[in-house]
C-alpha positions in Angstrom: -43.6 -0.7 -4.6 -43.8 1.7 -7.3 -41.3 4.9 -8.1 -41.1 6.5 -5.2 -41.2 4.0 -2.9 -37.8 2.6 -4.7 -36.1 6.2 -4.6 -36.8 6.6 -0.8 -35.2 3.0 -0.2 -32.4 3.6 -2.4 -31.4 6.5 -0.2 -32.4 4.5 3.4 -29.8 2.3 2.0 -27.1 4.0 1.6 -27.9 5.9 4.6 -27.3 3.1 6.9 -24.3 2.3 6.0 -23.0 6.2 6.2 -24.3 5.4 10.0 -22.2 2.4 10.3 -19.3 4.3 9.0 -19.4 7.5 10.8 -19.9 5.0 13.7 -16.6 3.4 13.0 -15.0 6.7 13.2 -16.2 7.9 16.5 -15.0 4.7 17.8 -11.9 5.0 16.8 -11.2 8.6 18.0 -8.7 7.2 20.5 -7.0 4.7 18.1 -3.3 5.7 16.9 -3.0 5.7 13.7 -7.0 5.6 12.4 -7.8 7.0 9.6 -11.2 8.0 9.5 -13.6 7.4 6.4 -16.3 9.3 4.5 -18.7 8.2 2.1 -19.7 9.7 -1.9 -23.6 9.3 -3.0 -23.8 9.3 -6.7 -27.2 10.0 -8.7 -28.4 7.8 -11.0 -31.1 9.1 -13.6 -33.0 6.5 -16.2 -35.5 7.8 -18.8 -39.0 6.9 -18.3 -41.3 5.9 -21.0 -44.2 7.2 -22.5 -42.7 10.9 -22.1 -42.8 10.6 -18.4 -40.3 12.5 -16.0 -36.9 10.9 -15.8 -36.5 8.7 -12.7 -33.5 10.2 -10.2 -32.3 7.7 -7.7 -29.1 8.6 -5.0 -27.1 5.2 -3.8 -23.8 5.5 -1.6 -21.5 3.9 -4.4 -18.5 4.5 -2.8 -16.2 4.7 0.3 -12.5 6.4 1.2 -10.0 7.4 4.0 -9.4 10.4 4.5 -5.7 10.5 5.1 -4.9 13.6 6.7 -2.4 13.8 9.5 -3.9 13.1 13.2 -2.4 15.2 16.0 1.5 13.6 16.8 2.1 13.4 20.8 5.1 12.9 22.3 5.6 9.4 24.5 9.8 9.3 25.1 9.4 5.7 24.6 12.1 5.0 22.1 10.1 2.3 20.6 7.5 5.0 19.4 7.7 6.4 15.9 5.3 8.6 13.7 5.8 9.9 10.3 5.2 13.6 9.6 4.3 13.9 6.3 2.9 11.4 4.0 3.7 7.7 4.0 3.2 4.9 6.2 4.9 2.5 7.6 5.4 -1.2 6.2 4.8 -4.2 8.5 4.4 -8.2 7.5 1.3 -9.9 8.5 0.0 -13.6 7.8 -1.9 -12.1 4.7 1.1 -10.2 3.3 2.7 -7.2 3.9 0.6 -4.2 4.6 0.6 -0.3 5.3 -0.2 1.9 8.6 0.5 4.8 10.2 0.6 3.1 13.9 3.7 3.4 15.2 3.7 2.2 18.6 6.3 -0.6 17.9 7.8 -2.7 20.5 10.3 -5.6 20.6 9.6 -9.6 20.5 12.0 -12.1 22.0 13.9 -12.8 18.8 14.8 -9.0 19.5 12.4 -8.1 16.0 10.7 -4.5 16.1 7.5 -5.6 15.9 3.7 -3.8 16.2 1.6 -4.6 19.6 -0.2 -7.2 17.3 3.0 -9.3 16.8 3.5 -8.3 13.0 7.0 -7.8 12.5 8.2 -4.0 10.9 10.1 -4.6 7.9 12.9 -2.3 6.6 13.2 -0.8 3.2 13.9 -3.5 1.5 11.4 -5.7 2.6 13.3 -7.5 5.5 12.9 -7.2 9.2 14.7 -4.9 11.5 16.7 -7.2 14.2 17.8 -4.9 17.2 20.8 -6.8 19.4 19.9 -6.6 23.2 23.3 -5.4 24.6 24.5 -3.2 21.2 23.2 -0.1 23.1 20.4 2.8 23.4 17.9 2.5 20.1 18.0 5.5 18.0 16.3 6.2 15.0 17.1 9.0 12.3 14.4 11.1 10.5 15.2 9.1 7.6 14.2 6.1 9.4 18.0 4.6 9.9 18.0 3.0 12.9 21.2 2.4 15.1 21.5 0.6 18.6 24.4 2.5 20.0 27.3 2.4 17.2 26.0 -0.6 15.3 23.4 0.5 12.5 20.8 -2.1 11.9 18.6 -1.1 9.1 16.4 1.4 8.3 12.6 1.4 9.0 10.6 1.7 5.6 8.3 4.0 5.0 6.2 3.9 1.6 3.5 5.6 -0.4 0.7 4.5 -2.5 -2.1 6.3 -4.4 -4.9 7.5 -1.9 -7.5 5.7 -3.8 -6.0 2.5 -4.1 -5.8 1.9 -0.4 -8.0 -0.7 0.9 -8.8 -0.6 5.1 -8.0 -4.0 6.6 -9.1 -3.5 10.6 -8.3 -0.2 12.4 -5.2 0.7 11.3 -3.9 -1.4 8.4 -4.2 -0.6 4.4 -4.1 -2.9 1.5 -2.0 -1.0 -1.4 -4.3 -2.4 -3.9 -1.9 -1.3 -7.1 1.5 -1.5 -5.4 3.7 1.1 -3.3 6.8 2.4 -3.4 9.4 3.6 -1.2 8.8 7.0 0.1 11.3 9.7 -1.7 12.6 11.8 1.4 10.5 10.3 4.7 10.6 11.9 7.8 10.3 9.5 11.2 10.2 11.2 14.5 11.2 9.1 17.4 9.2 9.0 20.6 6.2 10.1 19.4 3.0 8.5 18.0 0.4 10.1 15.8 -3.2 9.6 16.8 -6.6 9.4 15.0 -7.5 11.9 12.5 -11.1 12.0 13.8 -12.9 15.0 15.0 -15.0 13.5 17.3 -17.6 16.9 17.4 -17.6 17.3 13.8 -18.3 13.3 13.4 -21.3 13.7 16.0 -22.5 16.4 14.1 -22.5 14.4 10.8 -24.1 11.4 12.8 -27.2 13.6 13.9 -27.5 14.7 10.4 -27.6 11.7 9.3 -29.9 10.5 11.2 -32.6 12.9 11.0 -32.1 12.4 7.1 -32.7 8.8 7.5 -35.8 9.8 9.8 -37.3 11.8 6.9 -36.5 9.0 4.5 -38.5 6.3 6.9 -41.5 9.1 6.9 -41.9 9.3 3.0 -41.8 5.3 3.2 -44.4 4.9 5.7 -46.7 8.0 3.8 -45.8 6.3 0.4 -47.4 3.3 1.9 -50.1 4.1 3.2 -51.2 6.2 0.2 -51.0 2.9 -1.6 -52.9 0.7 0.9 -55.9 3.5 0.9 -55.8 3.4 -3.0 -56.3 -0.7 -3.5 -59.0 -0.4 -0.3 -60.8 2.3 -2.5 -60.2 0.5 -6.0 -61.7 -2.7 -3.4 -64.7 -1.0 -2.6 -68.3 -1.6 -4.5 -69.5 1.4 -6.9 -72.5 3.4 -5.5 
């Protein structure tokens, strides 16, 4: 394959996997707490020699969330929490403690706030918030305390981290790569949860265009090719 052969596939390449991602997104319009993701090409140029033009080739180098807020709707389920603003919330799982914006919480039968996967919700210093059964009504301030009738029984913790440190780990869970730290004046509203941040028309509009790049890119493949099989069949055939 010679030079423009390897441009075209550079670009197929990175194509795809915008496809895969944009795909992720639209199918997770519907899950609380998704944050969708977008994708940066980068151009790499490399001098030719013999005085020949440089060489340009595009590869998709990078990924990131997009961490804008998704639409909050109200549930008056007490158990339901969303965060307006920025910061997340800060659960335990069996790889360590991680970051999400999901707040559909719910109880487990040690009486543990806990997400609908089991992983406990952890307070702000790290701990888990243990709600007694017969203390009364669960109520949670916008600062995250949380009280279960008169008795106060922690407060939920809410962190930050830098955007671009933030690893995805499934649908809704981020890896804080270099660290967090506790949020400086968090805001929790209580029976509400905040949905995706994806907009499903404008991601179906980015997957068409996508594809019909892609398209192009497979048709200056297949012409590249055949422009090189009918040069080695002429090169193969006997001077007259």
């Amino acid at each position: 394959m010679d030079n423009p052969g390897y441009v075209a596939l550079s670009r197929q390449a990175g194509l795809m996997k915008r496809l895969d991602i944009i795909a992720n997104n639209i199918a997770n319009v519907s899950t609380a707490g998704f944050r969708r993701e977008n994708t940066v090409f980068a151009e790499h140029i490399k001098a030719l020699p013999q005085g020949d033009p440089s060489l340009s080739i595009a590869t998709m180098n990078r990924r990131y969330v997009d961490l804008s807020e998704g639409v909050v709707k109200e549930t008056g389920d007490r158990l339901d929490f969303a965060i307006e603003g920025e910061g997340f919330f800060l659960v335990e799982t069996p790889g360590g403690q991680r970051l999400t914006r999901a707040g559909a919480f719910t109880l487990n039968p040690e009486g543990e706030m806990v997400t609908p996967q089991g992983f406990r919700v952890l307070d702000a210093g790290g701990g888990p918030i243990v709600v007694p059964g017969d203390a009364g009504p669960l109520s949670v301030a916008a600062d995250g305390s949380v009280r279960a009738g008169e008795q106060a029984v922690g407060r939920i913790g809410v962190v930050t981290a830098e955007p671009g440190t933030l690893e995805r780990e499934g649908d809704a869970l981020f890896v804080a790569a270099e660290g967090f730290a506790p949020a400086d004046t968090p805001r929790v509203r209580q029976g509400a949860v905040e949905g995706s941040n994806v907009n499903a028309v404008l991601e179906i509009a980015d997957l068409i265009s996508a594809q019909r790049t892609y398209e192009m890119g497979q048709k200056i493949i297949q012409d590249e090719d055949e422009r090189i099989r009918q040069t080695v069949r002429q090169m193969g055939e006997p001077v007259r």
